[in-house]
MMTF fields as JSON, N, C-alpha, C and O atoms, coordinates in Angstrom:
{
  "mmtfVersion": "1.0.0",
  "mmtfProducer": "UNKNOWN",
  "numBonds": 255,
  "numAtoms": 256,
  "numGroups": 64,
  "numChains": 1,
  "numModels": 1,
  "chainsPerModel": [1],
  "groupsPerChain": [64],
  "chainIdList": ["A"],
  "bondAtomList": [4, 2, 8, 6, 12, 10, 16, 14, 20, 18, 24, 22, 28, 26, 32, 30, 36, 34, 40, 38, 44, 42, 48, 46, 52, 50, 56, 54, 60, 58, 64, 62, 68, 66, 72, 70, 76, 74, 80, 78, 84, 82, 88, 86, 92, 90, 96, 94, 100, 98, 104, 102, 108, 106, 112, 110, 116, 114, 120, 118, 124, 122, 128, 126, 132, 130, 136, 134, 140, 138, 144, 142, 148, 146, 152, 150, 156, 154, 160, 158, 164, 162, 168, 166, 172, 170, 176, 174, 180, 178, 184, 182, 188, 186, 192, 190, 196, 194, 200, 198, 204, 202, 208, 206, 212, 210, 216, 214, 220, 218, 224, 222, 228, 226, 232, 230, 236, 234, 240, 238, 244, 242, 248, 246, 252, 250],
  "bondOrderList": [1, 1, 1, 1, 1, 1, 1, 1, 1, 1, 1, 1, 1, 1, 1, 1, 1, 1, 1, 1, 1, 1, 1, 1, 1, 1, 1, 1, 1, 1, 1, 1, 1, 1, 1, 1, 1, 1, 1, 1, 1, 1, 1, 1, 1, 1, 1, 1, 1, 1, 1, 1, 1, 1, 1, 1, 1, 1, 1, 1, 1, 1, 1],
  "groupList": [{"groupName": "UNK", "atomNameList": ["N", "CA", "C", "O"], "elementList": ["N", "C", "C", "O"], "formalChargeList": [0, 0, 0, 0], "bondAtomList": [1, 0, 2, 1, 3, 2], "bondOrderList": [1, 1, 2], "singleLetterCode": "X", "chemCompType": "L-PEPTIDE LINKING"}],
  "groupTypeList": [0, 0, 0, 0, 0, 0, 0, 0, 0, 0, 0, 0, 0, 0, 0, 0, 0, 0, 0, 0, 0, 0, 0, 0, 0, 0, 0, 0, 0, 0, 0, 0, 0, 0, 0, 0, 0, 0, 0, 0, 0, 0, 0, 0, 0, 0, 0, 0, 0, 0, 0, 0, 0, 0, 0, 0, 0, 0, 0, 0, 0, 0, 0, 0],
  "groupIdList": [1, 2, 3, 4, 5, 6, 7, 8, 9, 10, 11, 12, 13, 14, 15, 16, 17, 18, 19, 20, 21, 22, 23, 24, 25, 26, 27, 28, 29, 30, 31, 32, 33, 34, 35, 36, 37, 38, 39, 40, 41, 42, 43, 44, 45, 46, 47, 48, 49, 50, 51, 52, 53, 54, 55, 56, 57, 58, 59, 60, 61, 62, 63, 64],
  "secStructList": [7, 7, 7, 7, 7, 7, 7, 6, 6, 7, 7, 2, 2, 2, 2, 2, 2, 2, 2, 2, 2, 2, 2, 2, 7, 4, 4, 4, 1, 1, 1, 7, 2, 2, 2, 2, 2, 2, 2, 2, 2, 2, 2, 2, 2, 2, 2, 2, 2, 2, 2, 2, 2, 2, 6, 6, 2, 2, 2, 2, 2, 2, 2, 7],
  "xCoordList": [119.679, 118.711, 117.441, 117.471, 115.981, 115.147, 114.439, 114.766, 113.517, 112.936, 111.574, 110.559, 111.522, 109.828, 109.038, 109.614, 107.299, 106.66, 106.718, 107.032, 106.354, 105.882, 104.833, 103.852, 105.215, 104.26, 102.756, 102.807, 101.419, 100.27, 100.363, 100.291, 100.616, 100.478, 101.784, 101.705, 102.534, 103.628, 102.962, 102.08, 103.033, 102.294, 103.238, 104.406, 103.124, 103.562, 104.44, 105.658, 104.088, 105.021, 106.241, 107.298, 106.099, 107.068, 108.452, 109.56, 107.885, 108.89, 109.963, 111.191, 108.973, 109.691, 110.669, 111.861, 109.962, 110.611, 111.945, 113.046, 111.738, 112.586, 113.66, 114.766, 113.311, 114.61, 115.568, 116.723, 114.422, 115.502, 116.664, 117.833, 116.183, 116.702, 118.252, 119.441, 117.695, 118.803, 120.108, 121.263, 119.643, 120.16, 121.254, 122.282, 120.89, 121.317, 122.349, 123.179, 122.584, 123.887, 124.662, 124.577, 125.401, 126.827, 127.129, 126.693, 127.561, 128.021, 127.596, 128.188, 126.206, 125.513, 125.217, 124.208, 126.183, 126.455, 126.988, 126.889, 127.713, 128.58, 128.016, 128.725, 126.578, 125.828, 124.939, 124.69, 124.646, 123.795, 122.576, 122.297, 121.878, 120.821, 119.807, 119.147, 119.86, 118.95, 119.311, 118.396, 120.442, 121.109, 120.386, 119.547, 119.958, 119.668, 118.549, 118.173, 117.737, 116.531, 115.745, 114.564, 116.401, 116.236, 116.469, 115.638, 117.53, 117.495, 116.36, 115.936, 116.083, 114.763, 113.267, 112.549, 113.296, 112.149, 111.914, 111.035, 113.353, 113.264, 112.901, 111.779, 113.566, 113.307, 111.672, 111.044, 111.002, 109.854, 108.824, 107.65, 109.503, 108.789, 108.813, 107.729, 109.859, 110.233, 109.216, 108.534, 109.114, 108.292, 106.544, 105.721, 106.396, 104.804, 104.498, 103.352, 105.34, 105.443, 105.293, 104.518, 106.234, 106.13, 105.009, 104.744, 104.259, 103.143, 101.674, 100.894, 102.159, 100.972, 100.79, 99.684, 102.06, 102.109, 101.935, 101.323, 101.99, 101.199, 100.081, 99.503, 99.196, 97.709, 97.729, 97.359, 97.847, 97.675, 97.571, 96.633, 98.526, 98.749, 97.808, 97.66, 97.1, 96.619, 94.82, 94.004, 94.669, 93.128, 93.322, 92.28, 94.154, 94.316, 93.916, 92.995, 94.884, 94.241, 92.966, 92.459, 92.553, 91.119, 89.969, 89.147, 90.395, 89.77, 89.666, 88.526, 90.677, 90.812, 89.762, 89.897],
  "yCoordList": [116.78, 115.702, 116.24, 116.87, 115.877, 116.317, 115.307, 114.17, 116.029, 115.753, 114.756, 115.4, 113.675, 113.463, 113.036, 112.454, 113.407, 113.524, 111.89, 111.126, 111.517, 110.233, 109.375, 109.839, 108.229, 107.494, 107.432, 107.283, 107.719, 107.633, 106.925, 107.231, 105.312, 104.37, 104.8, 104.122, 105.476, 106.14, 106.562, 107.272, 106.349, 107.105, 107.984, 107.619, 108.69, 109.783, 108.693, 108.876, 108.026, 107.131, 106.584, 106.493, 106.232, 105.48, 106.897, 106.813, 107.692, 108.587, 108.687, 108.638, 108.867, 108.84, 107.478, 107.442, 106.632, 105.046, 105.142, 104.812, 105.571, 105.784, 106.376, 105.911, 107.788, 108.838, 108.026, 107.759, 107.432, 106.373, 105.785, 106.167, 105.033, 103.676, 104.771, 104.705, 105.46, 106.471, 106.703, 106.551, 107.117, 107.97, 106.673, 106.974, 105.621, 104.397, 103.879, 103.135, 104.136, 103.838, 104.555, 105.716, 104.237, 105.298, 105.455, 106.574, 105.008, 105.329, 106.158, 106.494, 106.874, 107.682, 108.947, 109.622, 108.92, 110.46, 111.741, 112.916, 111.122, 112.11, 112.571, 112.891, 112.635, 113.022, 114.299, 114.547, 114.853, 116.297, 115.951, 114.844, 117.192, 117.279, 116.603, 115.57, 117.32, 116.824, 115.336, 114.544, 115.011, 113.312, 112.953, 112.339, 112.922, 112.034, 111.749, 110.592, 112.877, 113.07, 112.293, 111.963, 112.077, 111.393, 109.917, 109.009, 109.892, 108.296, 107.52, 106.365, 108.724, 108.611, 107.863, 106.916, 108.767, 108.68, 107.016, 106.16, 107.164, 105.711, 104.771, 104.267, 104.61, 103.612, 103.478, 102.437, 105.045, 104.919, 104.517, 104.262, 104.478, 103.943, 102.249, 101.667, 101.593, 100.233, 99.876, 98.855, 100.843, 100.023, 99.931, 99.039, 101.306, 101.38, 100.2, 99.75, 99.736, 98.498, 97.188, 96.238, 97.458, 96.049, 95.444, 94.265, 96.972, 97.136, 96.3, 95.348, 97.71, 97.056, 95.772, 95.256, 94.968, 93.914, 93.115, 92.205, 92.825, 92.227, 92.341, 91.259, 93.531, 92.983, 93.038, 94.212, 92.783, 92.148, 90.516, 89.792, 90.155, 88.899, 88.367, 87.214, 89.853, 88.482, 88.473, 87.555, 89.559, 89.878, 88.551, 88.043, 88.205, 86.774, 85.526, 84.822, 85.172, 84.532, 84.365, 83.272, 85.367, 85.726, 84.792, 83.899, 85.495, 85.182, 83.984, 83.602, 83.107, 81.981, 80.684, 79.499],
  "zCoordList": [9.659, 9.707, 10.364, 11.421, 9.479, 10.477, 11.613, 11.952, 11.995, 13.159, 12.606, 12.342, 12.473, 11.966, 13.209, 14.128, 13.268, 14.457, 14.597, 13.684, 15.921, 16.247, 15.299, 14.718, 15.294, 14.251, 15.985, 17.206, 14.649, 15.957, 16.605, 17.795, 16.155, 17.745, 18.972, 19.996, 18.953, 20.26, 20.889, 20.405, 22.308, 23.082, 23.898, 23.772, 24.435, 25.061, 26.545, 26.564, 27.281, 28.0, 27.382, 28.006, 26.193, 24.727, 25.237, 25.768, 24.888, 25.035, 26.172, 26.108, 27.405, 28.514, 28.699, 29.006, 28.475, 28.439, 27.594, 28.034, 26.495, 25.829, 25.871, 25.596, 26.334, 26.738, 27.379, 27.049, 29.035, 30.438, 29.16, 29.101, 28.437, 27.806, 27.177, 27.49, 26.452, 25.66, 26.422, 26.023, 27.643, 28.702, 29.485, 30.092, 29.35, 30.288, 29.234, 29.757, 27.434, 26.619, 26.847, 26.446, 27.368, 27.902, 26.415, 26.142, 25.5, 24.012, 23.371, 22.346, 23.838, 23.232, 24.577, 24.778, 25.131, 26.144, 25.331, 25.685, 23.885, 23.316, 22.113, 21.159, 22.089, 20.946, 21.623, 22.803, 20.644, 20.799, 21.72, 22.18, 21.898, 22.902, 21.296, 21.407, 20.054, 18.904, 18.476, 18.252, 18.379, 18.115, 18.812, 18.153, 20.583, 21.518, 21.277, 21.089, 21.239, 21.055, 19.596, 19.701, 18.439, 17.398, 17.899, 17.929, 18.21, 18.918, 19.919, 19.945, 20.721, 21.528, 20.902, 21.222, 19.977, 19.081, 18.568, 18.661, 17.947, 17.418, 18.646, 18.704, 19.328, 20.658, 20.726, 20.526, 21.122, 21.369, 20.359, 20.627, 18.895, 17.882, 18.088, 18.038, 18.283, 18.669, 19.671, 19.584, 20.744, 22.014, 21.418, 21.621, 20.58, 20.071, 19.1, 19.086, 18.386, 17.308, 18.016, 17.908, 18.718, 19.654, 20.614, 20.849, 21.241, 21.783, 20.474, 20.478, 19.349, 18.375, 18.194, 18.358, 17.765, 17.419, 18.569, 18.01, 19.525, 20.664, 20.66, 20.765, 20.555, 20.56, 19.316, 19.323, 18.074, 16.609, 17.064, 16.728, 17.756, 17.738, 18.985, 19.391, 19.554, 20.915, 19.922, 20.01, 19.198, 18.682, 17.541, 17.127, 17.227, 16.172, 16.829, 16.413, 18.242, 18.829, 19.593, 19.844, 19.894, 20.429, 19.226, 19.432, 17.984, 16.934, 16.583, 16.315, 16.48, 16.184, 17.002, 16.698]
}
């Protein structure tokens, strides 16, 4: 499986945040140093989305 880079809105904190979060599923202790690390990613893609979509939604209301 490969590795794909961070989508641009991730920021480099996403990551760190992310790893903690990884690191804190005990269920996922028994996966590779590369498994974890893919899992990571995703997380930190989740927090950048969730981030975006908060100010999507606050620049809507602003607008309105």
């Amino acid at each position: 499986m490969t590795i794909k880079p961070l989508a641009p809105f991730a920021i480099y904190g996403d990551m760190e945040r992310a790893r903690e979060i990884a690191r804190s599923w005990g269920p996922l202790n028994h996966l590779s140093a590369a498994d974890a690390e893919i899992v990571a990613k995703a997380i930190a893609e989740g927090i950048a989305r969730g981030r975006r979509h908060g100010i999507e939604m606050g620049q809507a209301c602003h607008e309105a």
